[in-house]
C-alpha positions in Angstrom: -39.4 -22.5 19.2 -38.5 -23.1 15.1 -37.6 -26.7 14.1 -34.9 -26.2 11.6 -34.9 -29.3 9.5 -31.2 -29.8 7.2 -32.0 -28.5 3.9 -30.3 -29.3 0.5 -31.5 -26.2 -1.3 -34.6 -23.8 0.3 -37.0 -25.7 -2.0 -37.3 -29.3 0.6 -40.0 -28.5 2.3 -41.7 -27.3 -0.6 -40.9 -30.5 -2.9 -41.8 -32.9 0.2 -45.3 -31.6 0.9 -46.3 -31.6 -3.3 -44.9 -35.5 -3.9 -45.7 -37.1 0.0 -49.6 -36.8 -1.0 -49.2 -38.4 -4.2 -46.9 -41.0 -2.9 -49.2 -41.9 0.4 -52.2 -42.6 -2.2 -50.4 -44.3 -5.0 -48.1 -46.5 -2.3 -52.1 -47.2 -0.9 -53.6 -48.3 -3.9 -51.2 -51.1 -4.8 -50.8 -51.9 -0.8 -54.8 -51.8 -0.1 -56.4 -52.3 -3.3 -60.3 -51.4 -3.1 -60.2 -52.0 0.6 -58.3 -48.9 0.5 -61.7 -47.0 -0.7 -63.7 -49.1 1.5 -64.6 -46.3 3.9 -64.1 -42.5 4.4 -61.8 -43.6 8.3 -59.8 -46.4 6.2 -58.6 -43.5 3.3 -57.9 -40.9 5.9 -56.3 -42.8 8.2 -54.1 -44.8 6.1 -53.5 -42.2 3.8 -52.7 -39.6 7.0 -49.9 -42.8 8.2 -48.1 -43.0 4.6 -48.0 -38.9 4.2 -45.8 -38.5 7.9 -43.9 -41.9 7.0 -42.6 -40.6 4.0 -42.1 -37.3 5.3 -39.8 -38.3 7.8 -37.9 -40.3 5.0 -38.1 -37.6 2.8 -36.6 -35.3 5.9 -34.1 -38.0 6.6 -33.4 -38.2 2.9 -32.2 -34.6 3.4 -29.8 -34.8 6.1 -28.0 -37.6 4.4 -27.6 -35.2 1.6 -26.3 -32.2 3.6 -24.4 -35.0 5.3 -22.5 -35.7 2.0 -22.7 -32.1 0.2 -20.5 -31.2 3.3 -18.3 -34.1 3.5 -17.5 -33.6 -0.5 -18.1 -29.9 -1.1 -16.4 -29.5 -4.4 -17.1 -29.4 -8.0 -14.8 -32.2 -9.3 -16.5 -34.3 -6.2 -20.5 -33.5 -7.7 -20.4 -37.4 -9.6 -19.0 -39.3 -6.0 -21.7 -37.4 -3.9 -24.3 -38.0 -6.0 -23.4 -41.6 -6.5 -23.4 -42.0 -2.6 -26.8 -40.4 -2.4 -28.3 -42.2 -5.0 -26.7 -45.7 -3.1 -27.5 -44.2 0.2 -31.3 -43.0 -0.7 -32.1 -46.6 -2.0 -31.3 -48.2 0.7 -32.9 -46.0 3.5 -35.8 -45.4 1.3 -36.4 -49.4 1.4 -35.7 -49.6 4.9 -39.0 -47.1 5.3 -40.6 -48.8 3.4 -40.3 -51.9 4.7 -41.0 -50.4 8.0 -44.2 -48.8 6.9 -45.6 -52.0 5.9 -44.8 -53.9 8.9 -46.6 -50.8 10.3 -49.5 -51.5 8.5 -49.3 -55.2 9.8 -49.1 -54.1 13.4 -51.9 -52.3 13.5 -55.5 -54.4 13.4 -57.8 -51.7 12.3 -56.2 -52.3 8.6 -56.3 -56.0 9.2 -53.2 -55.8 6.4 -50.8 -58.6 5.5 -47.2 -58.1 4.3 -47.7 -58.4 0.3 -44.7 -59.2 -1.5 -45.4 -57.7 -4.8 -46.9 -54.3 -3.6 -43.7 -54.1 -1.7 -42.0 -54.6 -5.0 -43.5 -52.2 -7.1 -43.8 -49.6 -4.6 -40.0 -49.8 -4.0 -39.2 -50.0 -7.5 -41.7 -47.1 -7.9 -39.9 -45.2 -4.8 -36.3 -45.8 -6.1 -37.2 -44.3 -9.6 -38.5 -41.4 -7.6 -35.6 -41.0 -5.3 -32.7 -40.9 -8.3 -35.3 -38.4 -10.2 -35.0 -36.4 -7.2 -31.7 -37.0 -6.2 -30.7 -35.1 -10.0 -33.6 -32.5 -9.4 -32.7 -31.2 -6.3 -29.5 -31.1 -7.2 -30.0 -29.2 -10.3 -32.1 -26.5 -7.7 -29.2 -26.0 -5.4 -26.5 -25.4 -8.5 -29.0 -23.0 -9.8 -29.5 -20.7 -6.6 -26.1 -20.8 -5.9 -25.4 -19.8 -9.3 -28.1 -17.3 -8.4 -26.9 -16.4 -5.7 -22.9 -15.9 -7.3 -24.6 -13.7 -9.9 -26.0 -11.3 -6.9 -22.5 -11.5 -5.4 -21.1 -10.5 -8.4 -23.2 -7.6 -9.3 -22.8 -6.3 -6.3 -19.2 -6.2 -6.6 -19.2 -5.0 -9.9 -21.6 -2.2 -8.0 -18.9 -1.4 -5.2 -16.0 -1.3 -8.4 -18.1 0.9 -10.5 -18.3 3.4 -7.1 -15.2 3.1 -6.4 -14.3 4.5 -10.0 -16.8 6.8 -10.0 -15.2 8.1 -6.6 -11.8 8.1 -8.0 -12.7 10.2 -10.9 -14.8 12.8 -8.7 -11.3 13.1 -7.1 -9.7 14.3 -10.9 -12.1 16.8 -11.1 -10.5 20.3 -10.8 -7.7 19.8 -8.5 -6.4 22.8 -9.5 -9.8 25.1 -9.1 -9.1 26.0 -5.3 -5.6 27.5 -6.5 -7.5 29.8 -8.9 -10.2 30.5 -6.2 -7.6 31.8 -3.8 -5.4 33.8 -6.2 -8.6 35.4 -7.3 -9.6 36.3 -3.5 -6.3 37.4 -2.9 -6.5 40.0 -5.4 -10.0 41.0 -4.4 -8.6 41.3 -0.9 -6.6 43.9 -1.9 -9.1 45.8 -4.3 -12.3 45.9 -3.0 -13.2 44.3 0.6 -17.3 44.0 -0.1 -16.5 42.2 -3.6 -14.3 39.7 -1.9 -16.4 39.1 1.5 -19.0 38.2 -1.1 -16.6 36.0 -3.8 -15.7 34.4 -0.4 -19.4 33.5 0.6 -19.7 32.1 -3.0 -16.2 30.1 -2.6 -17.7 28.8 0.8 -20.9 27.4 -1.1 -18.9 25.8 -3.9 -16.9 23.8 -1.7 -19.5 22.9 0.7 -21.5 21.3 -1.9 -18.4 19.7 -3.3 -17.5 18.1 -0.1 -21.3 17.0 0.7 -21.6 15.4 -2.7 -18.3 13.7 -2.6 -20.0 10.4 -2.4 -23.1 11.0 -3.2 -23.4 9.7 -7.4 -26.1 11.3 -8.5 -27.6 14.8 -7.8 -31.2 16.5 -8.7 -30.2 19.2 -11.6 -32.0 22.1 -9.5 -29.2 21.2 -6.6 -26.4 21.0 -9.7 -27.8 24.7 -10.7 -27.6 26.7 -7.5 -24.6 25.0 -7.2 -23.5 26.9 -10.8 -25.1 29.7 -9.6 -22.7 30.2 -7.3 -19.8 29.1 -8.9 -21.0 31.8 -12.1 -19.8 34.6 -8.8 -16.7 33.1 -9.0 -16.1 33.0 -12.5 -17.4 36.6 -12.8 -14.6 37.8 -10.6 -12.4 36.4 -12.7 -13.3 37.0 -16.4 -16.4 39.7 -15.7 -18.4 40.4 -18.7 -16.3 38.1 -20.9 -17.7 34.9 -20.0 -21.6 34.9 -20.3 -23.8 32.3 -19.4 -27.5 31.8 -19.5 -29.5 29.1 -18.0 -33.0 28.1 -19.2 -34.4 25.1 -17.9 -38.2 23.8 -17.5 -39.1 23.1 -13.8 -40.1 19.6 -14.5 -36.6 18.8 -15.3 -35.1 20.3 -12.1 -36.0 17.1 -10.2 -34.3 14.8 -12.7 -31.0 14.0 -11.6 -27.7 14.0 -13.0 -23.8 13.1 -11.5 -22.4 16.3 -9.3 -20.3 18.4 -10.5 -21.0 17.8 -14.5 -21.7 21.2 -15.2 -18.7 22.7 -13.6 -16.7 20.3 -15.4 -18.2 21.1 -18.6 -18.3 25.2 -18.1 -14.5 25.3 -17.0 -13.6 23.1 -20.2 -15.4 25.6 -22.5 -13.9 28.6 -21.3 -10.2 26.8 -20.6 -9.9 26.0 -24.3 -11.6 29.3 -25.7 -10.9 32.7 -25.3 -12.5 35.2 -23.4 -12.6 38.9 -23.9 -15.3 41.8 -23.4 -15.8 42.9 -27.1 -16.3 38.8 -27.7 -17.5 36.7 -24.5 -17.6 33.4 -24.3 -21.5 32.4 -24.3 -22.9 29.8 -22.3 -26.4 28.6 -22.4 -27.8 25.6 -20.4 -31.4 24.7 -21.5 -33.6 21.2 -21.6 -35.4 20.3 -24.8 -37.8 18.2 -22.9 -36.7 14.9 -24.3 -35.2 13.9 -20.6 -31.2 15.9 -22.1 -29.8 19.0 -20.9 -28.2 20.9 -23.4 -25.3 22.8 -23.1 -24.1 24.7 -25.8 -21.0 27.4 -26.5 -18.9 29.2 -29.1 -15.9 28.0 -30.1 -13.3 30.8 -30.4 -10.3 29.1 -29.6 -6.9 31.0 -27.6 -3.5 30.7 -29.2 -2.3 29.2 -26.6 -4.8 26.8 -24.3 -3.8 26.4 -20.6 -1.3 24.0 -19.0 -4.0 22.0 -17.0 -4.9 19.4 -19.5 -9.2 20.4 -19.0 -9.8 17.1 -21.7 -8.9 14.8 -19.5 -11.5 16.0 -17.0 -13.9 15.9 -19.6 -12.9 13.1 -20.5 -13.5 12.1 -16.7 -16.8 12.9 -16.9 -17.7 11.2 -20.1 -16.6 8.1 -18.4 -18.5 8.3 -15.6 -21.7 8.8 -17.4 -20.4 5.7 -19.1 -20.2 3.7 -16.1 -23.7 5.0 -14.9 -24.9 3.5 -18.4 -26.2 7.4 -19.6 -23.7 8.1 -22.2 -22.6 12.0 -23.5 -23.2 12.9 -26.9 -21.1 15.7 -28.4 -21.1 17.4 -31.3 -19.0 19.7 -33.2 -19.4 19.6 -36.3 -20.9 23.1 -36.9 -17.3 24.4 -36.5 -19.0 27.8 -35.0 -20.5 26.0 -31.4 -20.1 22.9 -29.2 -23.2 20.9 -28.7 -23.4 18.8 -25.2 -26.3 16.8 -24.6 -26.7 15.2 -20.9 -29.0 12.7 -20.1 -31.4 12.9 -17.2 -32.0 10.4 -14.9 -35.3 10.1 -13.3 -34.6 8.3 -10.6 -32.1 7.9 -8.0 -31.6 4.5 -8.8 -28.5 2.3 -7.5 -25.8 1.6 -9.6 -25.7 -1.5 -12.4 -23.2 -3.1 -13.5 
């Protein structure tokens, strides 16, 4: 069976067992004097008697500051508590003491008298101690607890930064399953083979998007068979006039990035470009082996761009690589192609604030 002892902060026991030692020898030497040293017994034995006395102090010591860390809890309350602990230490601390040394009279084998002045100093000793303490411990138990509201916090500021991360997952593409089915419908109609097949492709696009829903971070090769099979349904829809290439070095497959990203990024280029097959849309996805995926594509902008505003789900996305601390860097300046570069995570690491 565990004795739990009352503990101010979790460093007591650690603080009692360096300082008793000292204590026991120093109290010793101006009790004793060289009969202290007189034999190998008289040192171990007197020295053993002072160590548990002033361990029990030092545990009773404790208690009476649990005692009054309870019974005034708050902040504006830190001056009257530690007054009353300082007051309250004093006075138990010289009650021990004079007990010890009555101890020390009692038993022959130290043939000991009560000494005034050792009793002096060794209080006056012992009551510099206790207030040093008293301020020292209490400076240990503001600082884990302000260790430990730090931990709170970042994990709160984890569980907020999911949560956002979950609500914009949930503004990605509301409208795609819309254009999935009016695509199918069509297919239905025109060929049964093409649309059995778009319909296996659909099946796999939404299956990973449900499995990933709360998942924030995916390995890229996952990300590309899940463009793989979202390219099927884009090439029922535009055919040859939306081309996209995808060249990526197998050590980067196993990096990770945040689901969906690509689709987000694919569906804004072609939303916002035209698409035709005299002039497709190209696509490429590569990695340049500096931990970035590239994704590159024309510009050829329609006349007239779609109702569903596709910046603000790229815009989405750009903020969620914010709150994973990866930032997006895009560039447009060429006028003729827009540059996206993606950074790759190595590892699946939890979110930080």
């Amino acid at each position: 069976m565990k004795i739990h002892l009352p503990q101010y902060n979790g460093l007591d026991n650690q603080v009692m067992i360096l300082i008793s030692p000292v204590f026991a020898f120093l109290l010793n030497c101006i009790n004793f004097g060289s009969q202290y040293f007189s034999s190998p017994g008289y040192f171990l034995l007197a020295t053993l008697v002072s160590f548990v006395w002033f361990c029990i102090d030092f545990v009773t010591c404790g208690a009476i500051a649990v005692f009054f860390r309870n019974r005034y809890p708050s902040e504006g309350a830190v001056p009257i508590r530690l007054s009353l602990m300082i007051i309250t230490f004093l006075i138990t601390t010289g009650l021990f003491l004079v007990a010890l040394f009555n101890l020390f009279e009692s038993i022959p084998y130290f043939n000991y008298r009560f000494n005034e002045s050792a009793f002096a100093w060794g209080y006056l000793a012992l009551g510099i101690t206790s207030i040093f303490l008293t301020f020292l411990m209490e400076g240990i138990s503001r600082y884990q607890e302000w260790k430990k509201n730090q931990k709170e916090t970042e994990k709160l500021n984890q569980a907020y930064r999911q949560s956002q991360l979950q609500g914009l997952k949930s503004q990605v593409n509301p409208h795609f399953l819309f254009n999935s089915l009016n695509c199918l419908s069509c297919l239905i109609q025109e060929d049964e083979k093409r649309a059995e097949d778009f319909l296996d492709e659909m099946s796999k696009v939404y299956r990973y998007m449900l499995r990933n829903d709360d998942d924030p971070l995916v390995t890229l090769e996952t990300e590309l068979k899940f463009v793989d099979a979202y390219q099927h349904l884009l090439k029922a829809r535009f055919g040859d006039g939306l081309q996209l290439t995808i060249k990526v070095d197998e050590e980067d497959k196993t990096k990770f990035i945040a689901p969906l990203t690509l689709q987000v990024i694919i569906e804004n280029a072609f939303a916002n470009n035209k698409l035709c097959k005299s002039d497709p849309l190209l696509i490429s996805i590569s990695s340049n082996g500096n931990d970035t995926l590239e994704i590159v594509n024309g510009i050829q902008p329609k006349v007239i761009t779609d109702t569903v505003d596709f910046e603000a789900n790229l815009d989405n996305l750009i903020n969620k690589y914010e709150l994973l601390d990866q930032p997006i860097i895009m560039d447009m300046a060429s006028g003729i192609q827009r540059v996206i570069k993606l950074p790759l995570i190595h590892k699946k690491k939890e979110l930080t604030p």
